[in-house]
C-alpha positions, 0 to 999 in steps of 0.5 A: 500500500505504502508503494502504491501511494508513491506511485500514485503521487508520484504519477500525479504530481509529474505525469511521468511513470517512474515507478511500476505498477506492482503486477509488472515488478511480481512478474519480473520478480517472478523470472528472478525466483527459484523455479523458472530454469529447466534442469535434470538430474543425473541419476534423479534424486531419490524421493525428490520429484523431477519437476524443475518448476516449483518455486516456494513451498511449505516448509514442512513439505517432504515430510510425511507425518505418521498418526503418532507424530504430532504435527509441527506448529510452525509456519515455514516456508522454503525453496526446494534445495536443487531448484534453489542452487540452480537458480543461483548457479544461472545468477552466476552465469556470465562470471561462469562463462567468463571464467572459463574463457579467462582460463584459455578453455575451449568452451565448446570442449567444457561440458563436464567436470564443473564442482561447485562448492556451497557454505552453508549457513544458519542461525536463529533469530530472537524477537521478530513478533509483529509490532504492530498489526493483527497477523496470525500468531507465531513464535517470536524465534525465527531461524534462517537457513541460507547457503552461498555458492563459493567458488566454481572449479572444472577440471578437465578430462585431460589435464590433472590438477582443477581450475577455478573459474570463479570465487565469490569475491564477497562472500560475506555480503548479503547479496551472495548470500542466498535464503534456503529456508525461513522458519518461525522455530526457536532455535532451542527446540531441537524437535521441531528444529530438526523436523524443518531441516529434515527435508533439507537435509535430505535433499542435500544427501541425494545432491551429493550422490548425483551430478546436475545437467544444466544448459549454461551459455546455451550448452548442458553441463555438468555440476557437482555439488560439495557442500560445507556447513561452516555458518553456525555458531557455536550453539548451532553446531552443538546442537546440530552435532549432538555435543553438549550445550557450550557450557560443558566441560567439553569446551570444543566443537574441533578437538576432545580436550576439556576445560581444565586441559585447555587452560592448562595447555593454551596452545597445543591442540589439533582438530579431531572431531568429525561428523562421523566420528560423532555419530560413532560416539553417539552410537556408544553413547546410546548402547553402552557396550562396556557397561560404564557408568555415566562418567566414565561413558560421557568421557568416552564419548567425550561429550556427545549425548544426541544423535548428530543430526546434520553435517557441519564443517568443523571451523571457527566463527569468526563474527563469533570469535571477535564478541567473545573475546573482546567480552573476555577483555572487558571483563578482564580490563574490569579485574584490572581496574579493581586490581583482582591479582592482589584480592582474589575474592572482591565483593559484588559491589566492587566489581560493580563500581568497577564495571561502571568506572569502565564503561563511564571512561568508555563513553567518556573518552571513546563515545563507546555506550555501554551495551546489554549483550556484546555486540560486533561493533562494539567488540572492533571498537573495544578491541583497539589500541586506542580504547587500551590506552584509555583504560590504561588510564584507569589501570593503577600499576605502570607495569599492569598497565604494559601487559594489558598493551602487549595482550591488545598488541599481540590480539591485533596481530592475531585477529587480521588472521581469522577476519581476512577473506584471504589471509595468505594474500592479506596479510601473510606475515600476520599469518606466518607469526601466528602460532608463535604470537598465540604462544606468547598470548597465552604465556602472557595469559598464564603467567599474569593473569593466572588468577582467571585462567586457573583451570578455566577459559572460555570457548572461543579463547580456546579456539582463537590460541589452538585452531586457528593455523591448523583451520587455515591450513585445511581450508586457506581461509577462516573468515570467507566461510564465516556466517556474517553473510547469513547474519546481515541478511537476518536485517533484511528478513526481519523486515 
């Protein structure tokens, strides 16, 4: 109505058509929609049906309700998931073609050997109750499941290594970033959570076993699907994974290592969880086969209780990563101010008016208002060298003071590492000194701070000293594969 309004004045006021009418935009929209290219698959999926047109569906469809089960509440609405990724491959078309011309390659002889490799990405959504208007009642959570083509290779029947035709160059905008599923589900119940993303995911399973043959610069070709589920947060990756909620001993997502060990030994960690390997846990976890008691099975399977229910790549998050931490700091600039190294155990109300000295400097010197949850423009502000200097001033001790300078120092080097898109192009000698910055960092963290690293850390501290080279080495890059795209384009849905 409010579109309509414009056009109407806007049409009156000066006799030209600048806007369109609305029935002309639903029909261009609609060409623009999953649904309106031809396709076919090679075997054809199983239980998915071979129509090419079908553009949004009912959430819930692909589930066939038995008598018992209760039917899910909930209003959700997707794009059948091979229908969706043609439609972002023909998005693509042009930078395909053009790719492949780029790289010398005879168009015509291209017809096979295209992989294309998908972040996925999803994440909940608190509070999107409708403001105002009398729309039909629905849980105030919704959830957001979105995926982004990465990049396109082709490798050639007679040559031996791939060629990348294209990269999505902004993988984190919201732009490439493509919504699959939108569902009012709280992200916490994992029921009918599960239940929503159970089609989904099936599909996904039977793209992986097959090839897809679609007409590009006006030739069929053939396209393999990899699929890399790298945009969850730490909560969503517990719960998709069968692992314990975040505040269990078991404080990671990539190796076994549990609080205590982590606190211990900061540094020295590798990756060893796995999809698989999960599931096998959770096979022993659900049968027990040496008659152990619950702890001594809990710390068999290290953690994982439930069935992993969906696939996700083990990284860090890097949006994530970068709130965590800078909580960590505040709080740490916070024992700083209160001098807790010489008092271990001050009372709630000096840790209050140490709080408020901190966050009057905060706003005072840096215009930095104070926030109920961390968010991710308050951590980049928070963790600088600029906002250091400014608590410094509150921080009694010259030599407290320096040590709180080199931890922010040693950070800054380190973050570039796991924010970059292409570290290695970006900022290679940041990435060469990781490891031994992070030793450092944590040498720092043991020594000085040890009255709040005895025996705990938080999760993403952990990750940020272990992980973080090992993650690149794998996949060349932390920060593409992030879920700030899902993120940003949350804005969008909430409207």
């Amino acid at each position: 109505s409010q579109y309509h309004k414009m056009y109407r004045t806007v049409k009156a006021t000066s006799g030209r058509q600048i806007f369109q009418p609305l029935h002309t935009l639903r029909a261009a929209e609609k060409e623009l929609l999953p649904g309106f290219h031809q396709f076919e698959w090679q075997p054809a999926l199983k239980n998915v049906s071979e129509s090419y047109n079908v553009g949004i569906i009912n959430g819930l469809s692909g589930w066939t309700s038995s008598l018992d089960d209760s039917p899910a509440d909930t209003i959700t609405r997707r794009f059948r998931y091979d229908v969706a990724l043609v439609a972002a491959l023909k998005d693509l078309e042009e930078d395909i073609m053009e790719g492949l011309r780029d790289t010398g390659m005879e168009d015509s002889a291209c017809t096979l050997g295209f992989r294309v490799m998908i972040k996925e990405c999803c994440d909940g959504m608190g509070d999107v109750s409708e403001k105002h208007g009398g729309g039909p009642a629905v849980p105030e959570k919704a959830v957001r499941f979105s995926f982004t083509v990465m990049s396109v290779s082709i490798q050639a029947e007679d040559e031996q290594e791939e060629v990348t035709i294209f990269t999505e160059p902004k993988p984190n905008s919201e732009l490439s970033c493509k919504p699959l599923c939108l569902m009012f589900v709280d992200e916490s119940d994992h029921e009918t959570l599960t239940a929503v993303l159970g089609p989904i995911v099936a599909e996904r399973n039977a793209m992986k076993e097959s090839r897809l043959i679609l007409s590009m610069g006006g030739m069929p070709r053939s396209f393999r699907f990899h699929f890399r589920g790298t945009g969850y947060d730490e909560k969503m990756v517990r719960e998709m994974e069968g692992l314990e909620a975040s505040g269990s001993t078991y404080i990671c997502t990539l190796c076994d290592s549990t609080r205590a060990e982590a606190a211990q030994n900061m540094v020295l960690h590798s990756i060893t969880r796995s999809h698989d390997e999960n599931l096998e846990r959770y096979e022993i976890w659900r049968t027990n086969p040496f008659s152990e008691s619950v702890d001594e099975l809990r710390d068999r399977v290290k953690g994982v209780s439930a069935k992993p229910f969906l696939e996700t790549q083990p990284t860090l998050d890097a949006l994530h990563c970068d709130i965590g931490n800078a909580t960590e700091f505040y709080k740490i600039f916070q024992d700083e101010i209160g001098e807790v190294y010489k008092n271990p155990n001050p009372s709630k109300e000096e840790r209050r008016s140490w709080r408020a000295a901190l966050d009057k400097q905060l706003r005072k010197k840096m215009k930095l208002k104070p926030v109920m949850r961390m968010n991710g423009n308050y951590a980049r502000r928070l963790m600088t060298m600029e906002a250091t200097e400014v608590v410094c001033e509150l921080v009694p001790s010259e030599e407290r003071r320096e040590v709180l300078r080199e931890l922010m120092r040693l950070y800054l080097q380190m973050k570039p590492v796991w924010r970059a898109t292409c570290p290695a192009k970006e900022c290679p000698d940041q990435l060469c000194r990781y490891s031994f910055n992070s030793q450092r960092f944590a040498d720092l963290l043991s020594a000085t701070f040890k009255y709040r690293y005895n025996g705990k850390i938080t999760n993403y501290l952990h990750k940020t000293l272990a992980h973080v080279p090992e993650i690149i080495e794998r996949d060349g890059s932390i920060g593409a594969w992030a879920s700030e795209g899902n993120e940003s384009a949350n804005k969008l849905f909430r409207r």
